[in-house]
C-alpha positions as CSV (number, residue, x, y, z in Angstrom):
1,X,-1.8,154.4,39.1
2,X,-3.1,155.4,42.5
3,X,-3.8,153.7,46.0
4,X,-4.6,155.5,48.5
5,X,-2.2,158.6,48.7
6,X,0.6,157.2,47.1
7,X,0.9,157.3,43.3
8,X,3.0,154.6,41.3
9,X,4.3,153.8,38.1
10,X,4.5,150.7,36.4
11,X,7.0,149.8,33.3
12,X,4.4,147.9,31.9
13,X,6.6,146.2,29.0
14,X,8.9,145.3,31.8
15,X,6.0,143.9,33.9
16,X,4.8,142.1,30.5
17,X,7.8,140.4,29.1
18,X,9.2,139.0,32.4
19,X,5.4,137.6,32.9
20,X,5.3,136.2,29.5
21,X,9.0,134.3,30.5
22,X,7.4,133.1,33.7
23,X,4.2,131.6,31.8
24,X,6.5,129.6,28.9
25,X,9.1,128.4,31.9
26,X,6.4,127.5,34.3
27,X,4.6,125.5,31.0
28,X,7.8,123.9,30.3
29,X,8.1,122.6,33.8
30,X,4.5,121.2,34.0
31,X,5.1,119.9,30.3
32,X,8.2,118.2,31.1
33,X,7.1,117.0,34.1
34,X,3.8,115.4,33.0
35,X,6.1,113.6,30.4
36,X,8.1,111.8,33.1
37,X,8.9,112.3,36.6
38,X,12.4,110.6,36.1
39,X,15.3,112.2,37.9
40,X,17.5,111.9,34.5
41,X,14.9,113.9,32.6
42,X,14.4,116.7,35.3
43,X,17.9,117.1,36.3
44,X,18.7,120.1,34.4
45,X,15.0,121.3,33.8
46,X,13.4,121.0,36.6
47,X,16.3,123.7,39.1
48,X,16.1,126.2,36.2
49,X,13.0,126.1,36.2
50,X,12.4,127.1,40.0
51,X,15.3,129.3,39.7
52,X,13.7,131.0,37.2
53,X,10.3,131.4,38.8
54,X,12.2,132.8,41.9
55,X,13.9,135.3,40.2
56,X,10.8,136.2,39.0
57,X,9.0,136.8,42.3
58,X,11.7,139.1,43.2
59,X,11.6,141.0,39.7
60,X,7.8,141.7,39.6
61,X,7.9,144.2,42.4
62,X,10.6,146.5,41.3
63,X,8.2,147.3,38.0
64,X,6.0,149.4,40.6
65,X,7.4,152.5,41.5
66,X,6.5,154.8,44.2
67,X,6.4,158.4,42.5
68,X,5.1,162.1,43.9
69,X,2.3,163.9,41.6
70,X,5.2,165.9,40.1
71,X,7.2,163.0,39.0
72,X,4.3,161.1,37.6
73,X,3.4,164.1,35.5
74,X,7.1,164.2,34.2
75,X,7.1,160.5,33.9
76,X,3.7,160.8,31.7
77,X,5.4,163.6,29.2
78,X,8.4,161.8,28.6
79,X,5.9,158.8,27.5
80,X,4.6,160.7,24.8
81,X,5.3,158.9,21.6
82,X,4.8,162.4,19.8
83,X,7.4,163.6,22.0
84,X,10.8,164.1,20.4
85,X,13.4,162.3,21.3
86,X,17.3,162.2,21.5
87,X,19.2,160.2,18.2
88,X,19.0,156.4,19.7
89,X,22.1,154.9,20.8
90,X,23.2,151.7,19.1
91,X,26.0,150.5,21.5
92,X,23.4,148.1,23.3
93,X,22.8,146.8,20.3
94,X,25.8,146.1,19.1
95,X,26.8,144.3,22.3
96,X,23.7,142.0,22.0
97,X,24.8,141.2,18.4
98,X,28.5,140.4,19.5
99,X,27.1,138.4,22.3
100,X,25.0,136.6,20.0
101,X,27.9,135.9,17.3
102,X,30.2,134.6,20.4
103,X,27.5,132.2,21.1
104,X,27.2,130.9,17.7
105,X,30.6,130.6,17.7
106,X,31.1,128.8,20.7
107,X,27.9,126.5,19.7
108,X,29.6,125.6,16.5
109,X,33.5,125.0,17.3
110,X,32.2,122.5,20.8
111,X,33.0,120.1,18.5
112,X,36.2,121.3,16.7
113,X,38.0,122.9,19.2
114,X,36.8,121.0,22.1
115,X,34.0,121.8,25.0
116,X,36.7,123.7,27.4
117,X,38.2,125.7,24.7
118,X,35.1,127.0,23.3
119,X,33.6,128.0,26.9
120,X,36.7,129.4,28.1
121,X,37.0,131.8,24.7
122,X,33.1,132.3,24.8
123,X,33.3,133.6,28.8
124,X,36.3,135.6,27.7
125,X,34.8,137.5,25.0
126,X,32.0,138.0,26.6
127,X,33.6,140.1,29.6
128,X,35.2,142.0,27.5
129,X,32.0,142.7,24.9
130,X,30.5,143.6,28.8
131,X,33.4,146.4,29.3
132,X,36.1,143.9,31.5
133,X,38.9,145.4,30.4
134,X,41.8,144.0,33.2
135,X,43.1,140.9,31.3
136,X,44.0,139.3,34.6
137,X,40.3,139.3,35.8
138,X,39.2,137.9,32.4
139,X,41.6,134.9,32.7
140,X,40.8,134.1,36.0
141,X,36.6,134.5,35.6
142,X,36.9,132.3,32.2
143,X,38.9,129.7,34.1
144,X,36.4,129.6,36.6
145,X,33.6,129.2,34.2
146,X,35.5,126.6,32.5
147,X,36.2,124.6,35.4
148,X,33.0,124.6,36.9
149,X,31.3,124.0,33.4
150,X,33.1,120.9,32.6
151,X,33.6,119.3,35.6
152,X,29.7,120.0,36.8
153,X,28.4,118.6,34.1
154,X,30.5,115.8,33.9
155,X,29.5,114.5,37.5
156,X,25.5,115.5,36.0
157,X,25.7,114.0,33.0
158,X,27.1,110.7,31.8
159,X,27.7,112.8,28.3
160,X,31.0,112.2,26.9
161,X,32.1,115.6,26.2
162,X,34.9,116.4,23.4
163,X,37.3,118.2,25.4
164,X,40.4,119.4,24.4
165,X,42.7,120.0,27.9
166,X,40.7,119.0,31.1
């Protein structure tokens, strides 16, 4: 794409899917909203929501990207879908699938094992799934994240929590 003198690039699927987020979160937030303006109801929605919408604002300008004419012709050749292409790596993959089985996990034992057990273990293993490999850092991060997770949503929410230690 050109203005002017300057040509840019745009990771359109980028540009798409973090749209598409914005549209279903800022729909949620009028939804929920429209349902009742009641502090109890919005507590958790209605921050994550704007959050969310602010992240977004400072996303959408990092999909345009400011390119010379030899770059852009590069960029266009290695866009070719007839193009070959190197064997794909699955290691992203796999991380997003152990993520994903961590979180089931955690989901289903909140109940056996307790709400600070499961958070602290889910936090854990996900550092290391991420490539934390200093065992001190992961004990002290899941700790946090424990801490902060029980306690902030005890003084939130009047939910009595099954918790195993704190």
């Amino acid at each position: 794409m050109r203005i002017g003198r300057h040509t840019y690039v745009i990771e359109y699927g980028h540009l798409a899917l973090i749209t598409l987020i914005a549209g279903l979160v800022f729909w949620y937030l009028l939804d929920a909203r429209s349902v009742s303006l009641s502090v109890n109801n919005l507590l958790l929605v209605e921050p994550v929501s704007l959050f969310t919408l602010a992240l977004y604002a400072f996303i959408v300008p990092q999909c345009f990207h400011k390119v010379d004419e030899a770059e852009a012709a590069a960029i266009a050749s290695d866009q070719d879908p007839l193009s070959p292409t190197a064997a794909p790596d699955y290691s992203d993959l796999i991380k997003m699938g152990a993520l994903s089985v961590a979180l089931g996990l955690m989901v289903f034992l909140l109940e056996t094992i307790g709400f600070d057990i499961a958070v602290f273990l889910f936090s854990a293993a996900a550092m290391v799934v991420c490539g934390e490999r200093r065992p001190l850092r992961v004990l002290v991060f899941s700790l946090a994240v424990t801490a902060v997770a029980i306690y902030g949503f005890r003084a939130m929410i009047p939910y009595p929590m099954p918790t195993t230690l704190l």
